[in-house]
C-alpha positions in Angstrom: 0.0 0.0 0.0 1.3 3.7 -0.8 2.2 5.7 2.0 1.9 9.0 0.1 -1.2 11.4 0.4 -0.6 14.1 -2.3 3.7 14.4 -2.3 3.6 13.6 1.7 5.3 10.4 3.8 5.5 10.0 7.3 8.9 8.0 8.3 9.9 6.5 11.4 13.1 6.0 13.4 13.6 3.4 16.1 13.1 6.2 19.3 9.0 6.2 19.8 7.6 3.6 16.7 4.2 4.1 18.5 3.7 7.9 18.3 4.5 7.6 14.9 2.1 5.4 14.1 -0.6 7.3 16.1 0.3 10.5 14.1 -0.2 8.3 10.7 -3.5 7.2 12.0 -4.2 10.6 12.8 -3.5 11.6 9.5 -5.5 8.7 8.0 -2.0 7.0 6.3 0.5 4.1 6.9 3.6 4.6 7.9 5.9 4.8 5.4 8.7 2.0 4.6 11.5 3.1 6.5 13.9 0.2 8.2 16.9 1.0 10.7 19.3 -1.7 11.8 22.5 -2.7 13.5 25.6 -4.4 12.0 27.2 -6.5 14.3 30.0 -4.4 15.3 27.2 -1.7 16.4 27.3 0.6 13.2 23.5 2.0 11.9 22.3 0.5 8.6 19.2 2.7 7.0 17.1 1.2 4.3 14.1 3.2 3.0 11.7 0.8 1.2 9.5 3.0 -1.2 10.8 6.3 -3.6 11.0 9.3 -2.1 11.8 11.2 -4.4 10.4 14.7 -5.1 8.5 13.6 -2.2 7.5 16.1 1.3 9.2 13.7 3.9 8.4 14.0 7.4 10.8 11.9 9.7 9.4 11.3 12.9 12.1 10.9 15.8 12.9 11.9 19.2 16.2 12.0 20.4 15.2 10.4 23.9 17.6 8.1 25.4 19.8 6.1 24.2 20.1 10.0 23.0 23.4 9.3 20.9 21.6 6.6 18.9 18.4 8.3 17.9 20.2 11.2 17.0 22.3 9.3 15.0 19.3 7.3 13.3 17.5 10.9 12.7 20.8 11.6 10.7 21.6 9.1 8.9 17.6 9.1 7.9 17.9 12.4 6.7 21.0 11.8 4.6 19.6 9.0 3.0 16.6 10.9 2.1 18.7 14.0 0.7 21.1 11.9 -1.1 17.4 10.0 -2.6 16.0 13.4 -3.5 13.4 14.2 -1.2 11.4 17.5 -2.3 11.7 18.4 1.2 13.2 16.8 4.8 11.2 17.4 7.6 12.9 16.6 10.6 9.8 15.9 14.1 11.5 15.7 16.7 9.0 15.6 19.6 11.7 15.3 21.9 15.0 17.6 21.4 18.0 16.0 23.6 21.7 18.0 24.4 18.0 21.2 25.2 19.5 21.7 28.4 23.1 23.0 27.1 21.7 25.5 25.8 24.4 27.9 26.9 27.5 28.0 28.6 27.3 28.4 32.7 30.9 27.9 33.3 34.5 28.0 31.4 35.5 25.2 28.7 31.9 23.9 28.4 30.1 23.3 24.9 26.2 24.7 23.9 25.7 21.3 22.9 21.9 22.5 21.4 23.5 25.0 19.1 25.6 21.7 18.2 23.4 19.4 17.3 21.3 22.1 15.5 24.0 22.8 13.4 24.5 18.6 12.6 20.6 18.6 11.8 20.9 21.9 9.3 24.1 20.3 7.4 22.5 16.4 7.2 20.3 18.0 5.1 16.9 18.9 7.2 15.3 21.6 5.8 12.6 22.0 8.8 12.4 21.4 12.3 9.1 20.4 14.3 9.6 20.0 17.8 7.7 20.9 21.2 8.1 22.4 24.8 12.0 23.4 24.0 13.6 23.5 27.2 14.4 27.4 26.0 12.9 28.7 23.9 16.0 31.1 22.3 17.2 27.1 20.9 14.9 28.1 17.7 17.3 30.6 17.4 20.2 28.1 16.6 18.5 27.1 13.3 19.1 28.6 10.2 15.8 26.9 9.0 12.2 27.2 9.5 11.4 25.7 13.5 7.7 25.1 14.7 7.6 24.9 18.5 4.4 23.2 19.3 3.5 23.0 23.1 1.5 20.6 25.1 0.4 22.5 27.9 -2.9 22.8 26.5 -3.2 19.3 26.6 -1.9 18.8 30.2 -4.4 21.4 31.1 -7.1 19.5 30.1 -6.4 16.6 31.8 -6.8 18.2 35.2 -9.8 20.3 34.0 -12.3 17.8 35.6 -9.3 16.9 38.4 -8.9 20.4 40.4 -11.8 22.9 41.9 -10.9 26.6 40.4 -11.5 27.6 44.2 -9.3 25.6 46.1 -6.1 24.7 43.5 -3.1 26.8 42.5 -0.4 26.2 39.8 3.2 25.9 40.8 6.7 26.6 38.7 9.0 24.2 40.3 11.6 27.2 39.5 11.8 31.0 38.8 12.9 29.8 35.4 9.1 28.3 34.7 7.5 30.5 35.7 5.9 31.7 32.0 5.6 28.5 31.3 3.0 28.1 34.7 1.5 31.3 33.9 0.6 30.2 30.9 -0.7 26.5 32.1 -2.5 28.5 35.0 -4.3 30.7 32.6 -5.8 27.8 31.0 -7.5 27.2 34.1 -8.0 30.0 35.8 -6.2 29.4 38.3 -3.4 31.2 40.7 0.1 30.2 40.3 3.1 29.8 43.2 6.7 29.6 42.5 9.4 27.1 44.2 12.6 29.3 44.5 15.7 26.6 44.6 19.2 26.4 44.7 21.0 23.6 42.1 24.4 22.6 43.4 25.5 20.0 40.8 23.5 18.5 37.8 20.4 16.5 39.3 20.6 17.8 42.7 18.5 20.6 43.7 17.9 22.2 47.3 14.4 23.9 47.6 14.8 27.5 49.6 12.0 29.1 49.9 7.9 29.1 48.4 6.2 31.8 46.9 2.5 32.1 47.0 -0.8 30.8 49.2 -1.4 27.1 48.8 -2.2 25.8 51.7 -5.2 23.7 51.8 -5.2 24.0 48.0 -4.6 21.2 45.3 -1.4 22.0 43.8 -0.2 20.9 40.1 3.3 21.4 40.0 4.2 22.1 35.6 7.4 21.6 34.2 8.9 20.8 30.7 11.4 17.8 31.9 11.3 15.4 34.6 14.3 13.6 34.2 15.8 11.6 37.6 13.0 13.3 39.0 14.5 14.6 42.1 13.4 18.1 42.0 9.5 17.3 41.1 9.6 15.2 44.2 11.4 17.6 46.9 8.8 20.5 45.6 5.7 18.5 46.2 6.7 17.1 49.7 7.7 21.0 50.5 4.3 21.6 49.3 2.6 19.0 51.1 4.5 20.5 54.4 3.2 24.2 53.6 0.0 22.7 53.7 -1.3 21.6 50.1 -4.2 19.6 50.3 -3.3 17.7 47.4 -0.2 17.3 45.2 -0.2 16.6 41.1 3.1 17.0 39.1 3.0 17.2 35.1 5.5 17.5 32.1 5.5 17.7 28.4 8.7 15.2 28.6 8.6 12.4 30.7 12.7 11.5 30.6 12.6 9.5 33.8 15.9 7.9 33.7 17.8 6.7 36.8 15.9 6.1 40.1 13.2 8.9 38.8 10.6 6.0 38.5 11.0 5.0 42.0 11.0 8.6 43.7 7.6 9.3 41.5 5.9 5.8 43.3 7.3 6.9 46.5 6.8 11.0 46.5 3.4 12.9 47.6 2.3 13.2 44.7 -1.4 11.3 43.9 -0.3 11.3 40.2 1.8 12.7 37.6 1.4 13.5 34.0 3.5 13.0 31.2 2.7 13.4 27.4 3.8 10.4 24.5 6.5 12.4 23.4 9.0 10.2 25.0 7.6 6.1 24.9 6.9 5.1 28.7 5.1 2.0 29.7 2.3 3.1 32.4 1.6 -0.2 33.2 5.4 0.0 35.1 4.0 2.8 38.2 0.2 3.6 37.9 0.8 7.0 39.5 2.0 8.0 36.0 -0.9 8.8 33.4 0.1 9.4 29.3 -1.6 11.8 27.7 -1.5 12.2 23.7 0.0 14.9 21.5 0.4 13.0 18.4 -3.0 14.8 17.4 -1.2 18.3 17.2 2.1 16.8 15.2 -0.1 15.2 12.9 -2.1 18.6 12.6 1.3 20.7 12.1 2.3 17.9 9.6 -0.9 18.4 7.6 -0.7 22.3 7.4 2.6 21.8 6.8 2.4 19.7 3.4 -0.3 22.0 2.1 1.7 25.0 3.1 -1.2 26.2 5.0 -0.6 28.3 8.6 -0.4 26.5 11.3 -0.4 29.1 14.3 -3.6 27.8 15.5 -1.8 24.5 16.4 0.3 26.7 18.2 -2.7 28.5 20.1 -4.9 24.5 20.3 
């Protein structure tokens, strides 16, 4: 069966095969033909199974851990489709690893996100569709077109029926998140708090001080990235000591590497909300609910391949 509607295909890397296949459905086409594999001594073998070219390729791939690999996959994708002449390489990438060095904090230390946007940009991509940068200056690095989709409407709408406007506040886990809560608060119409915190060392933070009247309020705590999950966890049991009634964490990017898993089953927290961005099986800690953004990539995609605006994506 033909994967192409009109000049468009939808491709998939190894990193989340699932979301790509819920964004096809959500299109209303198959996944296109797109095989990635080892060689024994670890090298990446690509093997696109249908013609591309002339074609609007979409690659969907997000650079989640193993980081190194995906990244690499996503490349070697990209040149294969360049070097098969693709009309045009679009590179989804729900999940943007290296966001985080974003900018240099100390001497000798790279901005890995400048890097790899650079790698993308010469491998050929000749678009970028991502969501919920960690900072939002990263579109910056590209030298081609960059839709930054973001999921906080659809976080917000899983606590809609959740949470009393009365009696619940939204809180930035840092003064750093704070649009980012503003903007999830106004959703619901709802107050917001801030968490001021100290970070010693990378995945290590010391909570100092709250900001803001939740006690005997529900409290959703809104980040981008939970990765070991340490700093989710210390806010909502300072939370919980202030006197928060109840405690729910969300992010766009569920990372949860390390013992982050663990702390999440263990913390205050009566449940915590990821999106599909990054593949996580609930079935592992059922304080974790999944909610779906495959809808809005497979929206951007379409208004994408008909060259149509897409800013109400951005506003869904």
């Amino acid at each position: 069966m033909n994967s192409c509607v009109g000049d468009m295909i939808v491709l998939s890397g190894n990193a989340n095969l699932e979301f790509s296949k819920a964004v096809c459905a959500e299109l209303g086409i198959p996944l296109g033909q797109c095989e990635v594999t080892q060689f024994s001594d670890g090298e990446l073998n690509v093997n696109i199974g249908e013609t591309v070219r002339g074609k609007d390729v979409f690659v969907v791939q997000p650079t989640c851990s193993p980081v190194n690999d995906h990244l690499m996959e996503l490349l070697i994708i990209i040149d294969a489709l360049m070097r098969a002449s693709a009309g045009r390489i679009n590179a989804v990438v729900p999940y943007y690893g290296y966001a985080r060095q974003d900018r240099k904090t100390k001497a000798r230390e790279p901005i890995t996100a400048k890097l790899v946007a650079d790698i993308l940009t010469v491998a050929g991509a000749d678009r970028v569709v991502t969501m919920d940068l960690h900072a939002g200056q990263i579109q910056g690095y590209f030298n081609i077109p960059v839709d930054h989709l973001s999921a906080i409407s659809r976080l917000a709408t899983h606590f809609k029926d959740i949470v009393n406007k009365e009696d619940a506040c939204v809180v930035s886990p840092d003064l750093g998140g704070v649009t980012r809560a503003r903007n999830f608060a106004t959703r619901l119409d709802l107050p917001i708090a801030i968490i001021e915190k100290r970070r010693p060392k990378a995945n290590v933070s010391e909570v100092m001080n709250l900001i803001g009247d939740i006690e005997g309020k529900d409290c959703i705590i809104v980040d981008d990235i939970v990765d070991t999950a340490g700093t989710i966890c210390k806010a909502a049991a300072v939370l919980k000591e202030r006197g928060a009634k109840r405690v729910f964490g969300c992010a766009t990017h569920g990372v949860l590497s390390g013992p982050a898993v663990e702390r999440i089953r263990e913390s205050v927290m009566d449940q915590f909300v990821i999106t599909d961005t990054i593949p996580f099986d609930t079935s592992i800690c059922d304080k974790i609910k999944v909610v779906t953004v495959a809808d809005l990539f497979a929206e951007s995609i379409r208004r994408i391949n008909t060259n149509c605006s897409i800013s109400q994506v951005f506003d869904a």
